[in-house]
N, C-alpha and C positions, 0 to 999 in steps of 0.2 A: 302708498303701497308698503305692506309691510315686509322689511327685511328678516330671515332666520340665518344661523348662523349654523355652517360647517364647520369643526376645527377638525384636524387630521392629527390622530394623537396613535396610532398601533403602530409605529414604525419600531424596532430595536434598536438602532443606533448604533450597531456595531463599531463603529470609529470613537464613540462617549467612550469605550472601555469603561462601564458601567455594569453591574448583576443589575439597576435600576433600568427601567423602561426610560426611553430616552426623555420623553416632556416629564420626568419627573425625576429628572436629576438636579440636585439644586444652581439657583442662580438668585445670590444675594441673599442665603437660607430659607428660597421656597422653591418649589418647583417652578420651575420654567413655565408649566403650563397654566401657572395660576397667574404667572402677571397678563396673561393674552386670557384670560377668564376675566381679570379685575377690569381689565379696560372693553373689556364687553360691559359688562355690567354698568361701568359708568357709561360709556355712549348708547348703551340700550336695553335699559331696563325692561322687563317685562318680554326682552326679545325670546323665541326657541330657538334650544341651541342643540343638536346632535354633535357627540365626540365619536369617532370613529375608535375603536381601541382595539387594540390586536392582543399585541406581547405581556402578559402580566396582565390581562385586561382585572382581574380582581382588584389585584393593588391599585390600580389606577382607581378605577370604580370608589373604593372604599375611601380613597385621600379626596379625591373630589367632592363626596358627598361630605366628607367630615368639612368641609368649608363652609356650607352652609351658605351657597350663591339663592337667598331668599325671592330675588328681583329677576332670575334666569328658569327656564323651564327647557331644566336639562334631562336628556335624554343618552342613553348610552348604545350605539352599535357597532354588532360583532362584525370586523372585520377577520376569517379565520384563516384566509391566507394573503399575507401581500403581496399583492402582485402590481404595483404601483399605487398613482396617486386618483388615475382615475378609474381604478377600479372599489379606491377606497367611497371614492363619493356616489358610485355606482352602488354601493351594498347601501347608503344612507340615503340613497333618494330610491329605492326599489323598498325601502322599507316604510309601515306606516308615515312614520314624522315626514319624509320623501313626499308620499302621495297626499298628504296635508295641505304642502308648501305646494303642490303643484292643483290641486282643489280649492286653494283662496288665492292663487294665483302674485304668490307670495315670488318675491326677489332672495336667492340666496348668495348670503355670501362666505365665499371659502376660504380660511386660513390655515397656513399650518401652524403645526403644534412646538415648533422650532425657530420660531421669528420671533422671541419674549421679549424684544425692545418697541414694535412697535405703538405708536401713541393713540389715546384716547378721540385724537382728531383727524388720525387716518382713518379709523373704523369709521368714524362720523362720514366723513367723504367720501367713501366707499359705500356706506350705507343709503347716500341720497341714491331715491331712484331713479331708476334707468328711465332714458327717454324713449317715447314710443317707436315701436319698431325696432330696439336696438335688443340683440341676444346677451350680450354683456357688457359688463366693465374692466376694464385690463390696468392692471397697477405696475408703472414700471419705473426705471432709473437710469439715469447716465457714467456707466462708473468707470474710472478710468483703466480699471483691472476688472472685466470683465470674467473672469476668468473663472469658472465651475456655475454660473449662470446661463437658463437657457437665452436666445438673441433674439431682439424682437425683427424678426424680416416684414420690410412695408415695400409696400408697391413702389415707391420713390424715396427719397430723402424721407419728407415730410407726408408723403399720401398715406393711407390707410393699411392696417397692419393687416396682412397676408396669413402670416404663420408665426408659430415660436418654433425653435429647434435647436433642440439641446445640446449641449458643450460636447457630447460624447456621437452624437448624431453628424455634428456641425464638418464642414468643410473650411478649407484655407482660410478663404476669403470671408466669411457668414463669421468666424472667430474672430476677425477683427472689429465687428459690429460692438459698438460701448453700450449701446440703449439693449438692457434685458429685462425678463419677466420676472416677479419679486415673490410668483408664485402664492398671491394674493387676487382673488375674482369677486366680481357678484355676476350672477347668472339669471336670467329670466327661468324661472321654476321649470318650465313646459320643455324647454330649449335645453334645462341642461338633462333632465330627466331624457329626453329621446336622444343625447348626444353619448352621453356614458352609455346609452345601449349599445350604440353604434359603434363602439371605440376597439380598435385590431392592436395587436402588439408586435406589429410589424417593426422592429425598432431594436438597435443595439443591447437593450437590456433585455428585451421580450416581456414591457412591461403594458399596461395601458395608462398612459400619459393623460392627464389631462389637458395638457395645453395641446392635445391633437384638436381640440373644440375650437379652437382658433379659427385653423385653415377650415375646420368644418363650417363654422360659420361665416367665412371670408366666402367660400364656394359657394353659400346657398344668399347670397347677397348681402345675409344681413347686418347693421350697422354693429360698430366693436367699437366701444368707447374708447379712449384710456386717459390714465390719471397718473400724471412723470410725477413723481414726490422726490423732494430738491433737498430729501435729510437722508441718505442713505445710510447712516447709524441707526435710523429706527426697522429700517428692514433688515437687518443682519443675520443671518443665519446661523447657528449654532451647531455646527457637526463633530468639533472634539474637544478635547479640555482646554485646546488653544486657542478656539472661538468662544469658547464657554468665558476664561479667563476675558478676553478683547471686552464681551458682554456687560461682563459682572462690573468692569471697569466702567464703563458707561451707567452703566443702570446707577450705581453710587457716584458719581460722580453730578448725575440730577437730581438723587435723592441731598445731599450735603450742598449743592447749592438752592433747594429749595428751601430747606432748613437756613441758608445764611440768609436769603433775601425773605426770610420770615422774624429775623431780629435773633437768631442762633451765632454767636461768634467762636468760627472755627480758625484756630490758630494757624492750622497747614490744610488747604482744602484739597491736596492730594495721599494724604498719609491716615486721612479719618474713615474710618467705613461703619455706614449705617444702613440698617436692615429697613425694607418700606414698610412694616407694620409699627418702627419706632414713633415715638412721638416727644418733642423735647418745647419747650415753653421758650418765648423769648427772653433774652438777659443770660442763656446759659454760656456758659464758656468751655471749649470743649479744644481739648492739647493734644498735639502732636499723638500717632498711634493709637488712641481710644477706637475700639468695637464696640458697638451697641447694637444688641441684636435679638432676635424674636419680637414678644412683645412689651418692650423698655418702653419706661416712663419717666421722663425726667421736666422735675417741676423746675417754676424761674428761679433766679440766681444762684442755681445750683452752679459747682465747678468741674468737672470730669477731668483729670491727672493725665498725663502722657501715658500712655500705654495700658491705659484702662479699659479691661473688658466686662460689661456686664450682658448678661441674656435672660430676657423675662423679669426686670429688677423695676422695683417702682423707688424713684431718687425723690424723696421733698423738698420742699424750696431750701435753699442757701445752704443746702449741704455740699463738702466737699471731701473728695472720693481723689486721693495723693497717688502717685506714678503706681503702678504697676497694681492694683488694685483688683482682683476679681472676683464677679458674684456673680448666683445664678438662681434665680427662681425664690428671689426674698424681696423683703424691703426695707426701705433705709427710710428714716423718717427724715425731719426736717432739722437745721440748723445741726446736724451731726458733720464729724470728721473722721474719715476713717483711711488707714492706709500712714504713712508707704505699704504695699504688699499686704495689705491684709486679703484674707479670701473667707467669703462667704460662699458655703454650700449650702442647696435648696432646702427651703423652710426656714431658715434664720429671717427673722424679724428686729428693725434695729427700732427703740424709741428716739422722742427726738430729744435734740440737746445731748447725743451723744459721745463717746470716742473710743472706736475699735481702731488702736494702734499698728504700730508695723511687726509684720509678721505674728499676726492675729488671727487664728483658724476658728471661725463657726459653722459648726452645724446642727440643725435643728432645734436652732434655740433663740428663744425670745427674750431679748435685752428690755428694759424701761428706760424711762424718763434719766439724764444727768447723770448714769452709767456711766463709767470708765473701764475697759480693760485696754490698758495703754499698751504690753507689749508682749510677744513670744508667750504666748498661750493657745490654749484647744481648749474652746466648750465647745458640748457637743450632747444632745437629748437633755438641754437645761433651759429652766425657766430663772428669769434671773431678773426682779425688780427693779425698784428707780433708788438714785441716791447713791447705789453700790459701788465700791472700788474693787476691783481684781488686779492684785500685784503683778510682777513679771514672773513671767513661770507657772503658772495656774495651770494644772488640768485636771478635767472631768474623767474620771477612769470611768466609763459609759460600758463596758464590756468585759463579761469574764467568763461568758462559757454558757452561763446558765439559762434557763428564758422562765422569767418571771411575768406573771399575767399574761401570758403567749408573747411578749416581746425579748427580744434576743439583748437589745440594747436599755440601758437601765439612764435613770431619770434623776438629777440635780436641781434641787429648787433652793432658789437663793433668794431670800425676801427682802425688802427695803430695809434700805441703810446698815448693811452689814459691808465690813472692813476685811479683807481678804489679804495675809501679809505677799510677801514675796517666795516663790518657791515651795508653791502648799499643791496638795492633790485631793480630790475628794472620791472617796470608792463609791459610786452610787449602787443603789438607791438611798439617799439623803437629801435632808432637808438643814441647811441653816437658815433659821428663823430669824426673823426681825433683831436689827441693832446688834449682832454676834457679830463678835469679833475672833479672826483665824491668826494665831503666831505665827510667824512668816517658819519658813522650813516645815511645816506639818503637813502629816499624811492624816486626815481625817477620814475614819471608817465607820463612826455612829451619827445619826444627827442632834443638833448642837440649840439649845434652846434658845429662848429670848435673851439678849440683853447678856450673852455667857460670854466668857472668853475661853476658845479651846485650846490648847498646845499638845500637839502630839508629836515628842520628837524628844531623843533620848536625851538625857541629863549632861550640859556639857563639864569634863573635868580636866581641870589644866593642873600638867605635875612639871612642876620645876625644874629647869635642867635637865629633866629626861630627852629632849632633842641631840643632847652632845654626844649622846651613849647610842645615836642611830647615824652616827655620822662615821 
C-alpha cells in the first residue's frame, strides 16, 4: 500500500526569533526543512508529498522548488490561518492531493517541519504498512525529561494507548509519564480524513490537536500501533536557537564521522564542521577549526590547515590550503599551496602547481600553471598566465571611477612567463605580454610589450653628506 507524505511546514516560529519562516531557518547551512525533504526522498522515491505552508508561504514555495526534489511529487497547501496541527492536515486532506490519498486508499504519513534530525530509517519504519484494521501508527520515546512533550496515556503499563495529552493539558500525575508522542504518524487515509473533520479545540490553546485522533480512535475500537525509537536525538525538536544550536551539533558531528569512517582523517572530530552537501575523497587530512561548506569539493591527498574556511570551492588532489585560509566560490587546482591567510573571493580560479602565499587577496582572477604570488598582494579582475612570478606588494589598481565597456571594474592580463619585481602596481586596463619584465618599485600605467623590461619610478640620487645638514 502506498504511503504519501504530510510535512507541516506554515508554523512562524515565534521563539526562532527569526524574520525567516521557521523550517527555513538554517541548520548546518540549509534549511531545516530540507534535511526532512532529503530523507524522504532517499526512503521514498516517487512518494506524493503535500507541505502544509502558512507564513511566507511564497518564500517557502520558491526555495523548495529551487531544489529540485526530481524523485517527489510535491504539492504545496495553503494553510491561511493556524490554528494547530490538526487543523493544518485538515486543510491537506480536504484538499485534492487529501482526496487522492483517500481514493487509492493510500497510508499517510505525517511529519513535522521541525524534527530535521530524523533518519532515513525512521521514515522507512513508519512508512511499512499498517496492519489490517489498525487506524494508525504512533511514533513514540522514553525520555527521561519528558518535559514540553505531549504523554502517551495507556490503559496499563503496557496495554494499549488511550490518549496523548499535552504537557500544557496535562495534570500532576500524567507529567510524570516518560513515554511521549514525537508528533510523527501514519494514518489510514479514510480514518484520518473523517478524524480532522471531527476535531473541537476544546483545549488549553483553542487549538485543533492532532493527536485528539488517538482517543478518537481508542473510543471507536480501533487498533493504534506504535513504534518506541531507542535514538531520541533523531527526533528532536527544534524551537529556538538553543535547540537549533543542540541540532546543528548533532547533524555535524554524523556528517564528520561519516566522512572519517570513509578514509577522511580528521585531526579533532569535535572542532571540524562540515556542511551535508560537501564532499571530500579519501587520504584528506583535515586540522583542527576547518569549515567546509555549500557545495565543497575536496580531491584525495589534498590538506585543509587549522582554521580553514572554504564555501562552494573545488580543492585538487594534493593541494594544501595553510591555517587560516579562505575561499569562496572558486577553485584551486591540484598539487598548489596556498595560504597562511590567503583569501580567495568568488571567481578566482587557481592552476595547478601553484602558490598563493600568505596574506594574498584574489579576486576574479584566473591564475595558470607554476604561478607564484608568494606574499601581501591583491589581484583582482586579472588574468594571469603560467610560469609567472608576482613579487611582494603587487596590486591590480582594478578601479577608478570610470566604466569602460559597461564595466566599473577594469581588467589586468599578465601572460606567460613574465617577472613581476617587488612593490609594483599596475593601473588597468593593461596588458603585460609574454616574457616582460616589471622593475620592482614601479607603478605601471601603459601596457608593456613582449620580451620588454619596464621601470617606472623616479630616477634615484644620492648627495653626499646632505643627511648631516637634516639632523
Amino acid at each position: 500500500m502506498q504511503t504519501s507524505v504530510i510535512i507541516l511546514a506554515a508554523g512562524l516560529g515565534k521563539r526562532m526569533f527569526s524574520s525567516l519562516p521557521k523550517v527555513l531557518v538554517s541548520l548546518c547551512g540549509r534549511p531545516m526543512l530540507f534535511n526532512i525533504l532529503d530523507r524522504v526522498s532517499e526512503s521514498s522515491p516517487g512518494a506524493r508529498v503535500a507541505i502544509v505552508v502558512g507564513h511566507q508561504k511564497e518564500l517557502l514555495i520558491e526555495q523548495v522548488k529551487a531544489q529540485k526534489y526530481k524523485n517527489l511529487e510535491i504539492e504545496f497547501i495553503h494553510q491561511a490561518e493556524q490554528k494547530g496541527t490538526g487543523h493544518a492536515v485538515r486543510c491537506a486532506m480536504e484538499s485534492e492531493w487529501g482526496k487522492l490519498a483517500v481514493a487509492n486508499k493510500e497510508n499517510v504519513l505525517v511529519l513535522p517541519g521541525d524534527l530535521p534530525l530524523m533518519t532515513k530509517e525512521l521514515i522507512l519504519e513508519m512508512s511499512e504498512p499498517l496492519k489490517r484494521g489498525s487506524a494508525l501508527k504512533l511514533l513514540t520515546a522514553i525520555l527521561p525529561d519528558p518535559q514540553g512533550y505531549g504523554r502517551i496515556i495507556r490503559k496499563s503499563k503496557k496495554g494499549p494507548v488511550l490518549r496523548i495529552v499535552e504537557e500544557k493539558d496535562a495534570n500532576a500525575r500524567e507529567k510524570l509519564i516518560q513515554e511521549v508522542g514525537l508528533s510523527i504518524y501514519t494514518f489510514q487515509a479514510q480514518f484520518l480524513m473523517n478524524g480532522v473533520a471531527a476535531l473541537k479545540n476544546t483545549n488549553a490553546q483553542k487549538e485543533y490537536y492532532l493527536t485528539d485522533l488517538i482517543e478518537m480512535a481508542a473510543r471507536k475500537k480501533r487498533t493504534i500501533e506504535t513504534l518506541t525509537w531507542e535514538c531520541p536525538e533523531d527526533v528532536r525538536g527544534v524551537n529556538n536557537p538553543y535547540e537549533l544550536s543542540q541540532a546543528s551539533g548533532t547533524l555535524n558531528a554524523r556528517i564528520v564521522k561519516a566522512h572519517a569512517m570513509s578514509g577522511v582523517r580528521i585531526v579533532d572530530l569535535n572542532s571540524v564542521r562540515i556542511e551535508p552537501a560537501v564532499r571530500i575523497a579519501p587520504d584528506v587530512t583535515i586540522y583542527p577549526g576547518a569549515m567546509l561548506e555549500g557545495n565543497t569539493v575536496i580531491e584525495a591527498g589534498s590538506v585543509i590547515g587549522a582554521n580553514v574556511i572554504l564555501k562552494n570551492v573545488k580543492v585538487g588532489a594534493r593541494s594544501e590550503l595553510k591555517a587560516g585560509t579562505y575561499a569562496e566560490d572558486s577553485i584551486i587546482g591540484a598539487d598548489c599551496k596556498l595560504g597562511p591567510y590567503a583569501h580567495l573571493r568568488p571567481e578566482s580560479v587557481i592552476g595547478d602547481h601553484t602558490k598563493i602565499g600568505n596574506f594574498v587577496e584574489l579576486k576574479k582572477t584566473k591564475i595558470g600553471e607554476h604561478t607564484s604570488v608568494a606574499h601581501l598582494s591583491y589581484l583582482g579582475d586579472a588574468e594571469v598566465g603560467s610560469r609567472v612570478n608576482i613579487g611582494c606588494g603587487f596590486v591590480t589598481c582594478n578601479f577608478d571611477g570610470r566604466v569602460i565597456d559597461g564595466q566599473r571594474k577594469h581588467k589586468t592580463i599578465i601572460e606567460d612567463d613574465v617577472f613581476v619585481g617587488s612593490d609594483c602596481q599596475t593601473v588597468a586596463p593593461l596588458t603585460l605580454k609574454k616574457g616582460s619584465f616589471i622593475a620592482s618599485g614601479s607603478t605601471i600605467t601603459q601596457s608593456v610589450e613582449e620580451d620588454t623590461l619596464a621601470i617606472a619610478r623616479s630616477r634615484q640620487v644620492n648627495k653626499i653628506g646632505y643627511a648631516k645638514k637634516l639632523k
